[in-house]
N, C-alpha and C positions, 0 to 999 in steps of 0.2 A: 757978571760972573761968567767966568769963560770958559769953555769947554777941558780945557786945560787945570780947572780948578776940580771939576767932577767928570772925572774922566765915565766912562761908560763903556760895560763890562758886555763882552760879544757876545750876541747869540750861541747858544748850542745850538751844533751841528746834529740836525734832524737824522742823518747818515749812522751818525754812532748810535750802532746798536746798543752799547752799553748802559748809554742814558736810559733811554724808555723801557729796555727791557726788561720784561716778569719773569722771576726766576721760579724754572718750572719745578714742581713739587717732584721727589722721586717717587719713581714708582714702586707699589708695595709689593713684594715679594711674597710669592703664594707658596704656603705653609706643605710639603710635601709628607712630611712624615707622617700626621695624623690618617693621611691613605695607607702610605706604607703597614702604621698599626694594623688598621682596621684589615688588609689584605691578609697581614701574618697571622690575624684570628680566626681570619675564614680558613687559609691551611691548616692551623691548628687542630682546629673544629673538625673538615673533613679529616685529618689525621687520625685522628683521639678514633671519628667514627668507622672508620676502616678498619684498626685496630680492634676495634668492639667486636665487627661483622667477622672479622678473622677469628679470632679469637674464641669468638661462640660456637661458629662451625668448626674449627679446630677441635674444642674442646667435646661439640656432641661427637663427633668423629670418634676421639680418641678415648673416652668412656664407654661409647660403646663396643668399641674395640676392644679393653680392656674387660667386661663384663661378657662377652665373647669368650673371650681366654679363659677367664675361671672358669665358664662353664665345663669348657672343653676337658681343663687340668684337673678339675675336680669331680668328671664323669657326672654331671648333673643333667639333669634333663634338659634339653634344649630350650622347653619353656621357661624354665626356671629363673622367676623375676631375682634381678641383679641390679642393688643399686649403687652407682660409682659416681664420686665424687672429688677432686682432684682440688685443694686451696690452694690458693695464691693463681699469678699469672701464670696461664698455661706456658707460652711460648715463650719466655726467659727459661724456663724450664726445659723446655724442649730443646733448646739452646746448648743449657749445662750438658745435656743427657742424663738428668734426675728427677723425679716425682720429688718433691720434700714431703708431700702430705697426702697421701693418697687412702681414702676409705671403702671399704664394701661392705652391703651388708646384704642380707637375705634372710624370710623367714622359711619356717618348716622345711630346713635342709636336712636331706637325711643322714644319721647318723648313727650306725648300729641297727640296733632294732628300733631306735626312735627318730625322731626328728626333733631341732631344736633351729631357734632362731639364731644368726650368728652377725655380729660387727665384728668389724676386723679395720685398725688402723694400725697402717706399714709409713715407714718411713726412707725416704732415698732408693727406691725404686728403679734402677736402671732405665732408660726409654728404649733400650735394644736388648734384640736376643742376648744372654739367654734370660733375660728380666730377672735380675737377682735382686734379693729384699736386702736391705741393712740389716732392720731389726723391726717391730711390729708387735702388735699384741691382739689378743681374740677374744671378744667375751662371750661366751655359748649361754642363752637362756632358755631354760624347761618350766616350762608349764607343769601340773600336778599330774596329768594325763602319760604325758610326755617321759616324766621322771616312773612314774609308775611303768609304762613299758620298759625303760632302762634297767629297773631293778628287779623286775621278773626274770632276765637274765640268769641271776645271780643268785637270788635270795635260796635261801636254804628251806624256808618255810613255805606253808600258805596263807597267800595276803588275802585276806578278807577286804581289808581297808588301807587306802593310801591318802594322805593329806599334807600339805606342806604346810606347817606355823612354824612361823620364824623364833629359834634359829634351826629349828628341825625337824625332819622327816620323821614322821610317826606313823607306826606300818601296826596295823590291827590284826590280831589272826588269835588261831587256838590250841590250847594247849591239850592234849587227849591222856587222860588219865582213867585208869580205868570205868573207860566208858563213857566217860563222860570230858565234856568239852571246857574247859577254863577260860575265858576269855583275858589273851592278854595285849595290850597296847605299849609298843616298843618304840621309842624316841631314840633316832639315829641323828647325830650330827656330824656332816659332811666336810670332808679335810681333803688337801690335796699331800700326796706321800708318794715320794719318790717317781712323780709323772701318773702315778694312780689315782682314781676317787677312791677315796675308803670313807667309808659310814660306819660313823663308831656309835656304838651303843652310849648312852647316856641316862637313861632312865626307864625306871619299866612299872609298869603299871597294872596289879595281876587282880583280875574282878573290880576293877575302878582303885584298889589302894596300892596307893606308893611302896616299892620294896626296894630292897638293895640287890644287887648283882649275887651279893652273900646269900643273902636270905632266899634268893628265889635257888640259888646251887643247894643250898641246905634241904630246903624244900623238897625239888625235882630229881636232883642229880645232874647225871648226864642231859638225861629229857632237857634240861635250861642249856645245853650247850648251843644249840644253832641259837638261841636270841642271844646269845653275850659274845656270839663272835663278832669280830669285825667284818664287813662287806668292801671286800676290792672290786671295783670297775676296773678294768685293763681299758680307757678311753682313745688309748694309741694308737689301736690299731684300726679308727676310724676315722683319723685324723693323720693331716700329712704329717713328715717325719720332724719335719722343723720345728711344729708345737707342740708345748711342752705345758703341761698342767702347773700352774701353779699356785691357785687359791681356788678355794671353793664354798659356799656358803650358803642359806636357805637367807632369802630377803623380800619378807611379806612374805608372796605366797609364790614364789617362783625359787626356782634353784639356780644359781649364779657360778658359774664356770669361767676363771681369766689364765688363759695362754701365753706363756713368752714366744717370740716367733724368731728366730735367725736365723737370716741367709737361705732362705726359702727361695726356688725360684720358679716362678709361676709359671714354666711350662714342664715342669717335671714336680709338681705339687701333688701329681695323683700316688705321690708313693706314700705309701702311710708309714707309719709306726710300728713296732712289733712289742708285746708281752713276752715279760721274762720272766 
């Protein structure tokens, strides 16, 4: 057999790299964005908390500011605790140049011959001179104490007794008939009328028994005139010009007073009201 029958196939050439070589794996490409993430959260984070630190201070800044002012507008004592509180985000607001929600309240503020507790929520609030209100409302609450100074004012008679059962003020006093003294107990129910408190007679009660408005004029005469009148408070003129009485009611055992408030501007608030 001859070479020529089986021929014989050349060596690879040791030279070509092709042959032997291992083809190298790629390399894996390092994932960047999960840094990116986690960077953008730690900005986030100190963002949100800057925001917070602003914001706080801001906001104690600008309520105290603001409880400042009413003092000032409404000739209060300097001591005169003032609570202010302002919803929503301060500094969007700040922004606008508007409160949307701005509250005050304070108790035992004076008021005539009495004092009474007062909240007050105003609405759109200017954040510059001359700090004009939109609109707003005030709710004035008296105590039995309270209400009793208010209506000595006024009252035509003498009160022996003041008490407040819901829905009305029941004023105790006496009647003097020759000589002698009638005990009579007079239930007023409180309204508000044309920006006034009126306390209207409602029921009377002469020696413990129920009588009518008739029966006791039939009775006395004139003598029944002061218990069957009505009772006006003039509350205007202790109040700025801007609120306006508009409900009034005995509830439990407090006397409940609600204020319409427009375009009030809280540095010329100490102007009050006038009785006509």
């Amino acid at each position: 057999m001859t070479d020529a029958e089986h021929p014989t196939d050349p060596l690879p050439d040791l030279r070509a790299g092709w042959v032997l070589a291992v083809p190298e794996e790629p390399k894996k490409r390092r994932r960047v964005w999960p840094w990116l993430v986690a960077a953008a959260a730690v900005v986030i984070v100190i963002a949100v908390v800057v925001v917070v630190i602003v914001e706080t201070v801001v906001r104690s800044t600008i309520e105290a500011g603001i409880a400042s002012q009413v003092r000032t507008s409404l000739e209060l004592p300097t001591d005169q605790p003032v609570d202010v509180s302002i919803a929503g985000p301060l500094t969007l607001q700040l922004l606008t140049g508007s409160l949307d929600d701005l509250r005050l309240s304070s108790d035992d503020v004076p008021l005539g011959p009495t004092t009474a507790d007062v909240d007050v929520a105003l609405r759109g609030v200017s954040t510059n001179a001359p700090y004009t209100v939109g609109a707003g409302v005030a709710t004035v609450t008296l105590d039995q104490s309270q209400v009793a100074a208010l209506t000595d004012s006024v009252a035509q008679i003498d009160i022996v007794e003041l008490t407040l059962e819901d829905p009305a003020i029941v004023v105790g006093t006496e009647l003097s008939l020759f000589g002698f003294g009638i005990p009579i107990s007079l239930s007023l129910v409180p309204t508000a009328e044309a920006g006034d408190l009126v306390l209207r007679p409602d029921s009377l009660r002469v020696s413990g028994l129920a009588v009518t408005a008739d029966g006791v004029r039939d009775q006395f005469g004139s003598l029944a005139d002061p218990f069957l009148q009505d009772w006006r408070i003039c509350v205007a003129q202790y109040l700025p010009a801007a609120a306006t009485l508009t409900d009034a009611s005995v509830t439990d055992d407090e006397l409940v007073a609600t204020f319409d408030i427009d375009g009030l501007m809280l540095d010329g608030a100490s102007k009050t009201g006038s009785c006509s």
